[in-house]
C-alpha positions as CSV (number, residue, x, y, z in Angstrom):
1,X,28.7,-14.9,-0.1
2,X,25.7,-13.8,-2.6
3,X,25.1,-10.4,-2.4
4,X,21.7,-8.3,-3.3
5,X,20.9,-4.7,-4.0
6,X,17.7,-3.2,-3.2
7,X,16.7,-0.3,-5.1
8,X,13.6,2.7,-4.1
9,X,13.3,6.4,-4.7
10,X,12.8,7.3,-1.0
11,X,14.1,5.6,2.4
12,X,10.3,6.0,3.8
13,X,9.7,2.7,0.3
14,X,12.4,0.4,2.2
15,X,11.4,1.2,5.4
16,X,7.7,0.5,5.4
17,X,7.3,-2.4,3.4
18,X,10.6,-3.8,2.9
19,X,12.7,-4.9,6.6
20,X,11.2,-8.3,6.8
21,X,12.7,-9.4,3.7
22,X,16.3,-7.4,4.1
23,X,16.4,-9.5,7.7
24,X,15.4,-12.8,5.9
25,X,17.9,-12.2,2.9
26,X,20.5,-11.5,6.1
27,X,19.6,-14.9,7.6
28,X,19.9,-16.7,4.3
29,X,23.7,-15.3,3.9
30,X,23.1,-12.5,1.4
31,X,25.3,-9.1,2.0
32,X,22.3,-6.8,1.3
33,X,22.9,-3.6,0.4
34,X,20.3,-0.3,-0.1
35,X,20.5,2.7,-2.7
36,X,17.9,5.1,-2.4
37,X,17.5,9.2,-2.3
38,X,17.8,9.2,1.5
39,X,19.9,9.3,4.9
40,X,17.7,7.6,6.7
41,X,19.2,4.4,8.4
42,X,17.8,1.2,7.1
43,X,17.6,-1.9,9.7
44,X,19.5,-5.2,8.0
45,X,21.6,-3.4,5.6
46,X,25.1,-4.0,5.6
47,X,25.9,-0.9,2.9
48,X,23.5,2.6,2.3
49,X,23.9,4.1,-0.7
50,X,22.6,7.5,-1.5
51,X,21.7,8.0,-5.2
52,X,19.7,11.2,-6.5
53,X,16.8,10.1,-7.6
54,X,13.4,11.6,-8.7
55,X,9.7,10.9,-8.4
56,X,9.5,12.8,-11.5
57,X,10.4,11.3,-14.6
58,X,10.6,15.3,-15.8
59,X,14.0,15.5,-13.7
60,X,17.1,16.0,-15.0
61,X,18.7,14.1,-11.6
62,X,17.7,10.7,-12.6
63,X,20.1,10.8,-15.7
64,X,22.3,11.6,-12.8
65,X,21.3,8.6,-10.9
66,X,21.7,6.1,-13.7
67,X,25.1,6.7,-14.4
68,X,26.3,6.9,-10.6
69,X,23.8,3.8,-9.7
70,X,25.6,2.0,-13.0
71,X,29.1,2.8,-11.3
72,X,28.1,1.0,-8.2
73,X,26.2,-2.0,-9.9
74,X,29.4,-2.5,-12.3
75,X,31.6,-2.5,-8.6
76,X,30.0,-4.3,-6.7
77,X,29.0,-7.5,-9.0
78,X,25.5,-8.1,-7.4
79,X,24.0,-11.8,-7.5
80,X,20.5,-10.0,-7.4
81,X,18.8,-6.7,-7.6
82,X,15.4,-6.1,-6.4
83,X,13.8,-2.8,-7.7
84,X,10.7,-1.0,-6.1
85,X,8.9,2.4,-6.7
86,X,8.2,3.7,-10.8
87,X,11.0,6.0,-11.2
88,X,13.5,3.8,-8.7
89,X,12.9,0.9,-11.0
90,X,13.5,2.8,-14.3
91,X,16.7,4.3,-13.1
92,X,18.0,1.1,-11.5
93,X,16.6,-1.5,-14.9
94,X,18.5,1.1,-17.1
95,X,21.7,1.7,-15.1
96,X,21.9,-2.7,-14.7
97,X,21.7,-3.3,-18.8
98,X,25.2,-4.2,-18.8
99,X,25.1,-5.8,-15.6
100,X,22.7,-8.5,-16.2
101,X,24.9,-9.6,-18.6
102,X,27.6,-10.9,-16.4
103,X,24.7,-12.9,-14.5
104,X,22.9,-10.3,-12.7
105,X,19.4,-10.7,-11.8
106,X,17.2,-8.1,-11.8
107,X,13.7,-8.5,-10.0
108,X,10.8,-5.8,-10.1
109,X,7.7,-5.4,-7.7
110,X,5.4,-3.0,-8.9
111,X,3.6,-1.6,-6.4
112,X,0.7,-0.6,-8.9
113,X,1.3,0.9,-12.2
114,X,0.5,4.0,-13.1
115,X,-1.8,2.7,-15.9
116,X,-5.0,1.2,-15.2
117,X,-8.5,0.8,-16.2
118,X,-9.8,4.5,-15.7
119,X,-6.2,5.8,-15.9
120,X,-6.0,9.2,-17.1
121,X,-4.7,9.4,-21.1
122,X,-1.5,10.9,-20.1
123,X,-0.4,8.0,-17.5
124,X,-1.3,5.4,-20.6
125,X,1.0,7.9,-22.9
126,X,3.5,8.5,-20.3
127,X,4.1,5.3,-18.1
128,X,2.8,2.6,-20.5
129,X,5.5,2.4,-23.2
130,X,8.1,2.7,-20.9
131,X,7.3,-0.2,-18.9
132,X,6.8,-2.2,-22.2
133,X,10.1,-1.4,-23.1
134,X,12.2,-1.9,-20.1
135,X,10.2,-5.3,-19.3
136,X,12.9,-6.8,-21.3
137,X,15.8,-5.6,-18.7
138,X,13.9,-7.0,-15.7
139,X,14.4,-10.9,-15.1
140,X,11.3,-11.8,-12.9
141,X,8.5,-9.0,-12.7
142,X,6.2,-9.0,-9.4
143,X,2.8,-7.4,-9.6
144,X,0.4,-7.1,-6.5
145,X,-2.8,-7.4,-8.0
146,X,-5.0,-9.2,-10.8
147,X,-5.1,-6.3,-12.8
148,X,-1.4,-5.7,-13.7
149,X,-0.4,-8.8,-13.7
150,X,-3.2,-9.9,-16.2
151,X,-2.1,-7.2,-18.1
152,X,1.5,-7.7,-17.6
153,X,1.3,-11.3,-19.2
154,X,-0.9,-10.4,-22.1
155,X,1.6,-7.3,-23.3
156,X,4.5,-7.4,-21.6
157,X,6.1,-10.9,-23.6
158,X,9.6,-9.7,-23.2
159,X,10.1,-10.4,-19.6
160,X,9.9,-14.0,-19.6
161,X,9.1,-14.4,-15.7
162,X,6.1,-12.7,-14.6
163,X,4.8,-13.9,-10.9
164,X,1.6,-12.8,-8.5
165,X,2.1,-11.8,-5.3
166,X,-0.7,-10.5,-3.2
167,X,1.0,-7.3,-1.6
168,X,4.4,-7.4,0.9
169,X,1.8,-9.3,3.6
170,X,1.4,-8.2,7.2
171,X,2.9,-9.2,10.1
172,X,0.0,-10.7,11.7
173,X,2.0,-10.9,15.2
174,X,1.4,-7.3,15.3
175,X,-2.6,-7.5,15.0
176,X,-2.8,-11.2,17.2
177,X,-4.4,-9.6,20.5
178,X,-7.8,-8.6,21.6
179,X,-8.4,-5.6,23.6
180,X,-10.2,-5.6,26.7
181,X,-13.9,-3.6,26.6
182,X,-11.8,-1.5,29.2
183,X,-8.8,-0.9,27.3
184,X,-11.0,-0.4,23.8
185,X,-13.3,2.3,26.2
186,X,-10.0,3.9,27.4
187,X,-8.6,4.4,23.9
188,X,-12.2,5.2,22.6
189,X,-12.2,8.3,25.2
190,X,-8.8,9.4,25.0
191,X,-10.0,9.9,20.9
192,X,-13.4,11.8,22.1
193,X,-15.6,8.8,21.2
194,X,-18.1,6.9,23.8
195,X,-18.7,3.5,24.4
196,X,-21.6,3.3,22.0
197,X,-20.5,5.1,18.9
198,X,-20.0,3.0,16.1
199,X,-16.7,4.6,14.3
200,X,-15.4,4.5,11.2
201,X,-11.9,4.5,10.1
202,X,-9.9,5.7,7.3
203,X,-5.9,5.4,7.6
204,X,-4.2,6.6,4.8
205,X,-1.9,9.7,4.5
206,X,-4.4,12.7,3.4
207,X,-4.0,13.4,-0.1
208,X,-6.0,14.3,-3.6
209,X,-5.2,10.4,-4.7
210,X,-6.8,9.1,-1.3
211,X,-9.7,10.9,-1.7
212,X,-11.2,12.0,1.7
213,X,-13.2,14.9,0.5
214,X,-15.3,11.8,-0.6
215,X,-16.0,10.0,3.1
216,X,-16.4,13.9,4.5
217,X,-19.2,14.5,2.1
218,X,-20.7,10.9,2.9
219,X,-20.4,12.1,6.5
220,X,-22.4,15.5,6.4
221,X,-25.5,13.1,5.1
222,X,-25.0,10.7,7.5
223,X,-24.7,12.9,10.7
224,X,-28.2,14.5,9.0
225,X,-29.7,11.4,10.6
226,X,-27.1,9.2,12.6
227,X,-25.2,11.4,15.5
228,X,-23.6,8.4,16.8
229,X,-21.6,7.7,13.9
230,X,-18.1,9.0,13.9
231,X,-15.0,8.9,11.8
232,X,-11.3,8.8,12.2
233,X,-8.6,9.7,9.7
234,X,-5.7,8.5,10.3
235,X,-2.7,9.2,8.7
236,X,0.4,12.1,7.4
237,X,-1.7,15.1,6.3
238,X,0.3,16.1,3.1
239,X,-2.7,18.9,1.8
240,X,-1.6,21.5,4.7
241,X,-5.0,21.0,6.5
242,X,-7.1,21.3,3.4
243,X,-9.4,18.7,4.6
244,X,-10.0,19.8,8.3
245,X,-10.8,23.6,7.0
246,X,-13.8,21.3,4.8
247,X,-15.0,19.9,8.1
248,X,-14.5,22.9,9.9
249,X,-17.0,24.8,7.1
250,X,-19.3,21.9,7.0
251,X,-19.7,21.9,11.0
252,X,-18.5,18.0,11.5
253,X,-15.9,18.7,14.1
254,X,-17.8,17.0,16.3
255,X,-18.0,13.5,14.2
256,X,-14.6,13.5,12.2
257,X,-11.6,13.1,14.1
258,X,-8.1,13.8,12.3
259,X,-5.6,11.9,14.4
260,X,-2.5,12.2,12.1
261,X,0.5,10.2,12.0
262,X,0.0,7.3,14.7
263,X,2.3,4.0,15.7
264,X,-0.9,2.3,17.0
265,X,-2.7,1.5,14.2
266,X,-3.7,-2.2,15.3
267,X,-5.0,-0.4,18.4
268,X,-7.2,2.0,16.0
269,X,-8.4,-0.5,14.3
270,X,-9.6,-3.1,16.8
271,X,-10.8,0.1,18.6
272,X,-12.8,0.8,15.5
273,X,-16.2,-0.7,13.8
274,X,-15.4,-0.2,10.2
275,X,-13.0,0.4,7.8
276,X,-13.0,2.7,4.8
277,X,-11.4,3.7,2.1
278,X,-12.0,5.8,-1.3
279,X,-9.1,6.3,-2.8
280,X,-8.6,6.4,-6.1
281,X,-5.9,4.6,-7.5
282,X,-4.7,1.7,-5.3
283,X,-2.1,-1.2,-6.3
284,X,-2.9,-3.2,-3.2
285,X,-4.6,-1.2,0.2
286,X,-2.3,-2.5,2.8
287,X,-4.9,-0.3,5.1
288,X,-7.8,-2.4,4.4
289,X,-5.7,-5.9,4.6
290,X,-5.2,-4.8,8.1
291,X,-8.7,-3.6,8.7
292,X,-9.9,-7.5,7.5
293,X,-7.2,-9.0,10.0
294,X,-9.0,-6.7,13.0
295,X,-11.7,-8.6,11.4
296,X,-13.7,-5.3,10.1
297,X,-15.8,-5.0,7.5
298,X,-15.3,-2.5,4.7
299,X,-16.9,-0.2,2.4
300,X,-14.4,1.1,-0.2
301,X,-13.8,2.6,-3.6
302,X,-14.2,-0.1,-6.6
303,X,-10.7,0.0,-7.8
304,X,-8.0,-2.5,-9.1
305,X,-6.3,-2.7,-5.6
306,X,-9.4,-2.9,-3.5
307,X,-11.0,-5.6,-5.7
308,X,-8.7,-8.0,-4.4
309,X,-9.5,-7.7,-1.2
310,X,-13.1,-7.0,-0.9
311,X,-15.8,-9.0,-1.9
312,X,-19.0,-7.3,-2.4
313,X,-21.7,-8.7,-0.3
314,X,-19.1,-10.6,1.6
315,X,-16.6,-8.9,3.9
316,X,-17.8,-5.6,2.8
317,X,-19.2,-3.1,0.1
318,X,-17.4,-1.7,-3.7
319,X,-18.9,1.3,-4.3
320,X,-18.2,3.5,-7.5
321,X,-15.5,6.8,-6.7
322,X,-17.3,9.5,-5.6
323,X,-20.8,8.0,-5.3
324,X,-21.8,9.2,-2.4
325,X,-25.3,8.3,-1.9
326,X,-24.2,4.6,-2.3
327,X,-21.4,4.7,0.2
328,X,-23.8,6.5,2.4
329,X,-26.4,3.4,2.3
330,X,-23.6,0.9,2.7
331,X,-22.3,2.1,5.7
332,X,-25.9,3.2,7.6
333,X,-26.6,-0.5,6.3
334,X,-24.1,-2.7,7.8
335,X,-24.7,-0.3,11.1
336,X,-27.9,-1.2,11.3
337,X,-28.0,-4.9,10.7
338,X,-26.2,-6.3,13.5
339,X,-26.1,-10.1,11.5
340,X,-25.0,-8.6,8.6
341,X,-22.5,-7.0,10.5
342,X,-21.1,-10.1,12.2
343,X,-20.9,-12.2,8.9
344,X,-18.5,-10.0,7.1
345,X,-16.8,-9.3,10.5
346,X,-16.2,-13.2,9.8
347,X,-15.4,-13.0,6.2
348,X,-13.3,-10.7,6.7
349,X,-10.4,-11.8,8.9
350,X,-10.9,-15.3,6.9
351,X,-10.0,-12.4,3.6
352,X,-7.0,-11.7,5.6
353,X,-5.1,-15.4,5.4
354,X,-4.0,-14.4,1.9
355,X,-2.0,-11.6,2.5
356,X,-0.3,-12.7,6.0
357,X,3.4,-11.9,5.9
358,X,4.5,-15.6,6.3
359,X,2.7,-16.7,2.7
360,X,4.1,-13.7,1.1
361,X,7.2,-14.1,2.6
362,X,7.3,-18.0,1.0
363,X,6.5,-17.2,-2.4
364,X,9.4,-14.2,-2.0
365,X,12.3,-16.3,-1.0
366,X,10.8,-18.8,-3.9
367,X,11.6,-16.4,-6.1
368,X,14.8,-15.3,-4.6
369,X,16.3,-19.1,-4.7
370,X,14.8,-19.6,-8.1
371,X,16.4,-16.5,-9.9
């Protein structure tokens, strides 16, 4: 029986992104096991394995990690490793040198490098040369977006394999419903919205990378002149309510809603006019995948990962971080044309076919029975 580790620094990697392809590896006879720096149970997997390691590449704990990840990898005589996170995949491409000799494959996604176009100095210093260099130690390298993986086959020659795939896909089951005016009215009230408020949503975990000081700002002009227009964040507030004291001084209470964590995200959305994001770094916005599948249009951030999915003038709006007059006219414009509106509506759940979980899932287990 073929067996296959899967590597990330935290349980919440695995458990997010990754279940639909530990059950499919289980269907196709693998043994899958998981090694990450967590307890958490993990759905599919036949072995958990705790190893210590580190988002920071400053900590002494991932020379730790290597040696007791290279103990189990050197045991258990894997037919396939699949890395995931930036530190995970270092510690895990490092500890499985001697491994891939004696026919172990080692496949990376990278879920965004930390260097980009617009990267800070430091990330290029930092994160760059070590990806060169352990590019030779990974067997098939995955990148989610245009960017990397242009860059990826222009400098990184070593690895011999380099593949696109557009993201870990979305399990369109989960979006493949319409609510009722009633139902959308119910939720819409329960959230402190009427029926005619056109709403905005944002769902992302609150952070400095995410940016929402940016759509708060955009906010205070538009409320100026549009009362009706609301906004939703969505997501794990990680700044310890840094953002709501901002609203709270700025006197939109009454037009941004913080909703937190939430399992009903296809609900928000389909509850929800428009999507938004301005983040600032982004390997692929899984947010704004599932905003085009509710068949929203968005206005976003013009970054590496959002380029991919929105097309300006199509299914939405790129607007340059932190410009906030332009994001302002975006949005007032698609609420005020209601053609405009319905177009990229269209555009953008036909934007959406790409990244379905079924296509990505395809090219996956192509890789899988390839390597």
């Amino acid at each position: 029986m073929r067996k296959v580790l899967f590597t990330a620094t935290v349980d919440e990697h695995i458990l997010a992104f990754h279940i639909p392809y530990l059950k499919k590896l289980k269907t196709l006879g693998y043994t899958v096991h998981v090694a990450t720096n967590g307890t958490e149970e993990i759905p599919y997997c036949d072995k958990k394995i705790i190893i210590p390691f580190e988002r920071s590449p400053f900590k002494i704990n991932n020379l730790k990690a290597i040696k007791e990840l290279r103990k189990v990898v050197q045991k258990e005589h894997y037919d396939m490793i699949h890395t995931h996170t930036p530190m995970g995949s270092v510690v895990t491409r490092l500890a499985a040198k001697k491994a891939r000799k004696n026919g172990t494959r080692v496949i990376y996604t990278a879920h965004g490098f930390h260097f980009f176009k617009g990267a800070p100095l430091l990330n290029w210093c930092l994160f760059y040369p070590v990806e060169k260099y352990l590019s030779k130690y990974t067997d098939t390298l995955i990148l989610i977006n245009q960017e990397d993986y242009q860059r990826a086959k222009k400098k990184f020659k070593k690895c011999k394999d380099i593949e696109y795939v557009p993201g870990v896909g979305i399990d369109e089951e989960k979006f493949n419903f319409k609510m009722s005016e009633k139902e959308k009215l119910e939720l819409r009230k329960s959230l402190g919205l009427k029926k005619d408020d056109f709403v905005l949503v944002y769902s992302a975990r609150l952070d400095k990378n995410k940016n929402q000081v940016m759509i708060i700002k955009v906010m205070k002009k538009i409320c100026k002149e549009f009362n009706n227009i609301h906004l939703l964040i969505v997501g794990k507030d990680e700044r310890n309510g840094y953002y709501q004291k901002i609203v709270k001084n700025e006197l939109l209470t009454s037009n941004i809603h913080f909703l937190g964590f939430r399992n009903d995200i296809p609900n928000i959305l389909r509850a929800s006019d428009l999507a938004i994001s301005t983040s600032i770094r982004e390997g692929l916005g899984l947010n704004l995948i599932e905003a085009n599948r509710c068949e929203l249009p968005v206005v976003a951030t013009n970054n590496r990962g959002h380029k991919d999915i929105v097309k300006d003038g199509e299914n939405g709006y790129l607007v340059s971080i932190n410009d906030i007059d332009n994001m302002k006219e975006k949005i007032v414009q698609i609420y005020s044309n209601k053609d405009l509106y319905e177009y990229m509506s269209k555009k953008s759940l036909g934007m959406s076919k790409k990244f379905a979980l079924k296509s990505i899932m395809n090219k996956i287990e192509g890789i899988y029975e390839r390597v």
